[in-house]
C-alpha positions as CSV (number, residue, x, y, z in Angstrom):
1,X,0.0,0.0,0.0
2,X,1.6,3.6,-0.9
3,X,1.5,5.6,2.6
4,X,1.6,9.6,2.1
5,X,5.4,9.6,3.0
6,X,5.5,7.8,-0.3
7,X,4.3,10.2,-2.6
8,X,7.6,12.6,-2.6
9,X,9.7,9.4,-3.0
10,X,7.2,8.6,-6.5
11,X,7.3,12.3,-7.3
12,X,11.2,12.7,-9.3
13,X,10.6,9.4,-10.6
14,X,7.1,10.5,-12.0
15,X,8.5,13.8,-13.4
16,X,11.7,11.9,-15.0
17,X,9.7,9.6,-16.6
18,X,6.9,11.8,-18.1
19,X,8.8,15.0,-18.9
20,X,11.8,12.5,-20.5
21,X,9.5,9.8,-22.2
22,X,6.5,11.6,-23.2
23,X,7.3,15.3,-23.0
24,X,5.5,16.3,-20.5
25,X,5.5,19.8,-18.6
26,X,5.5,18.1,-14.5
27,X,6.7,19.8,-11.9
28,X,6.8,18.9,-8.3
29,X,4.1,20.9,-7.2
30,X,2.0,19.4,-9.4
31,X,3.0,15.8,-9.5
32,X,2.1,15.8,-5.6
33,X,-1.4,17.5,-6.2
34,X,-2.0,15.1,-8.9
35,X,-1.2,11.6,-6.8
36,X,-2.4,13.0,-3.3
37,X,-5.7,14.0,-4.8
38,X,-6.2,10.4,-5.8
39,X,-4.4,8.7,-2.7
40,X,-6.5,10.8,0.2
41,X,-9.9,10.4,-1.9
42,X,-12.6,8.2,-0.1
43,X,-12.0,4.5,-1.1
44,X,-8.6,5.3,-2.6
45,X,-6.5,2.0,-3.0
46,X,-3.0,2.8,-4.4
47,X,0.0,0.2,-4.5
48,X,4.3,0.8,-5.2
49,X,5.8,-1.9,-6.0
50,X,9.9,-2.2,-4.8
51,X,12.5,-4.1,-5.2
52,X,15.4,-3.8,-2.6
53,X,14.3,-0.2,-1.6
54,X,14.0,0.4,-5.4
55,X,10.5,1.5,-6.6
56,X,9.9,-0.4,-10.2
57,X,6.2,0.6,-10.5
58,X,3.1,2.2,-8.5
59,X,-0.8,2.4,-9.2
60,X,-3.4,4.6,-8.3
61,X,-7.0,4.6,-8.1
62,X,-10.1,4.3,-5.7
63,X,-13.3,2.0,-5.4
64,X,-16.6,3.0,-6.8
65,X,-20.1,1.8,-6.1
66,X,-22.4,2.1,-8.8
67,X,-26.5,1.0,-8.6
68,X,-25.4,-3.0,-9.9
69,X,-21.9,-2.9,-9.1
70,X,-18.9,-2.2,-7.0
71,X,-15.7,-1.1,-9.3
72,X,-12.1,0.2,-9.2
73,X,-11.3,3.1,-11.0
74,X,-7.4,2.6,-11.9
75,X,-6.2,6.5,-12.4
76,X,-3.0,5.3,-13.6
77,X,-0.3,3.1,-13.5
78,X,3.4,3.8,-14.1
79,X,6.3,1.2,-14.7
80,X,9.3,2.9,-14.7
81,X,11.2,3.3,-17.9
82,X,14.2,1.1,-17.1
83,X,12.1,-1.8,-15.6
84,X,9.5,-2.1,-18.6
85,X,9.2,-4.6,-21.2
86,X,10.1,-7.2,-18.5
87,X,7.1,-8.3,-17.8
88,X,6.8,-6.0,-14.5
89,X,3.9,-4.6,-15.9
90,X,1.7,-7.6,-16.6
91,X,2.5,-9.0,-13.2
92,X,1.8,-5.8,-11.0
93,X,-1.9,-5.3,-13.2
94,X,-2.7,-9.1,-12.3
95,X,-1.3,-8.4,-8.6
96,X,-3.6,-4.9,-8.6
97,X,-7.0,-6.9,-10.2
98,X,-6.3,-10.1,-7.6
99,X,-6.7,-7.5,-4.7
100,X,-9.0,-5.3,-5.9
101,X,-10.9,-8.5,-6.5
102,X,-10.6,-9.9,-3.4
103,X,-12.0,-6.2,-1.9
104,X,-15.1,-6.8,-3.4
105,X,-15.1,-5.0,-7.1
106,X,-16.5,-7.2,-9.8
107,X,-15.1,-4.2,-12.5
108,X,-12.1,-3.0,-13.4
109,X,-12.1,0.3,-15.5
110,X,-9.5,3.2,-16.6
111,X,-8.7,5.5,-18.9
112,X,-6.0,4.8,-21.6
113,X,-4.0,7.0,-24.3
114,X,-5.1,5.8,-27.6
115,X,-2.3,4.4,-29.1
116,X,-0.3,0.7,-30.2
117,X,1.7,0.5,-27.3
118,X,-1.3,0.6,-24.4
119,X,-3.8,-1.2,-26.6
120,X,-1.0,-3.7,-26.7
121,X,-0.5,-4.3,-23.0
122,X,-3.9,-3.7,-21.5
123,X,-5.0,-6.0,-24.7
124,X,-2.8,-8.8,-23.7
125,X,-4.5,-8.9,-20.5
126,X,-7.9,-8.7,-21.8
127,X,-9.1,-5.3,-21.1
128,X,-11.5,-4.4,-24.3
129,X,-12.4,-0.9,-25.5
130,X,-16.3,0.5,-24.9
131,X,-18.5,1.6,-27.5
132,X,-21.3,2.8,-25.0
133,X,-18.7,5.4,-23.2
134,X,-16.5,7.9,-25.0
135,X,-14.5,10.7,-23.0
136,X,-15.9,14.1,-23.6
137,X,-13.5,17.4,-23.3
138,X,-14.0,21.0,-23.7
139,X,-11.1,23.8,-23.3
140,X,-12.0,26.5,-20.8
């Protein structure tokens, strides 16, 4: 379970990896807004996964009930870029959907970029696209 202590030890590693990898604009300040609005939400259920003091990965989320279910809402989950492509990645989703299981949700849900890499590894594990949900935005 990630503890709030944990957050500024995910926070450089966050940052590195999205501002190197995917050009993103994260700083500090808002890499700790981002993961403690999701860790101190009600029902929030958030994992890091070490190795020898070494984080490798963490997920975020929290439990929602709905009128015929009970589901987890995974926010995100980061593998850190030296440790993917090892099969990390698949082992720490199937670790996260055993205990969220075993909490009660029936449903598993997030929110993915749109591309060939993610279809490829949430695909492998059988997560399937929705055609009665699309993500609505509007700039401000």
């Amino acid at each position: 379970m990630m503890e709030e202590a944990d957050i500024a030890r995910v926070t450089p590693l966050y940052i590195d990896y999205y501002n190197e990898k995917e050009g993103g604009e994260w700083t500090e300040q808002t890499v700790i807004k981002r993961i403690h609005q999701v860790w101190s939400r009600e029902d929030s259920y958030c994992l890091i996964l070490e190795d020898s003091g070494a984080i490798l990965a963490f997920a975020m989320g929290y439990f929602e009930q709905y009128d015929d279910c009970f589901a987890y809402d995974l926010i995100e989950i980061v593998v850190f870029a030296e440790y993917q492509n090892k099969g990390i990645g698949t082992a720490f989703m199937k670790e996260l959907e055993a205990r969220v299981k075993e909490k009660g949700a029936m449903l598993l849900q997030l929110e993915a970029v749109n591309d060939e890499h993610h279809e490829h590894f949430y695909g492998k594990l059988g997560y399937k696209n929705v055609s009665n949900f699309v993500l609505k935005t509007k700039i401000l």
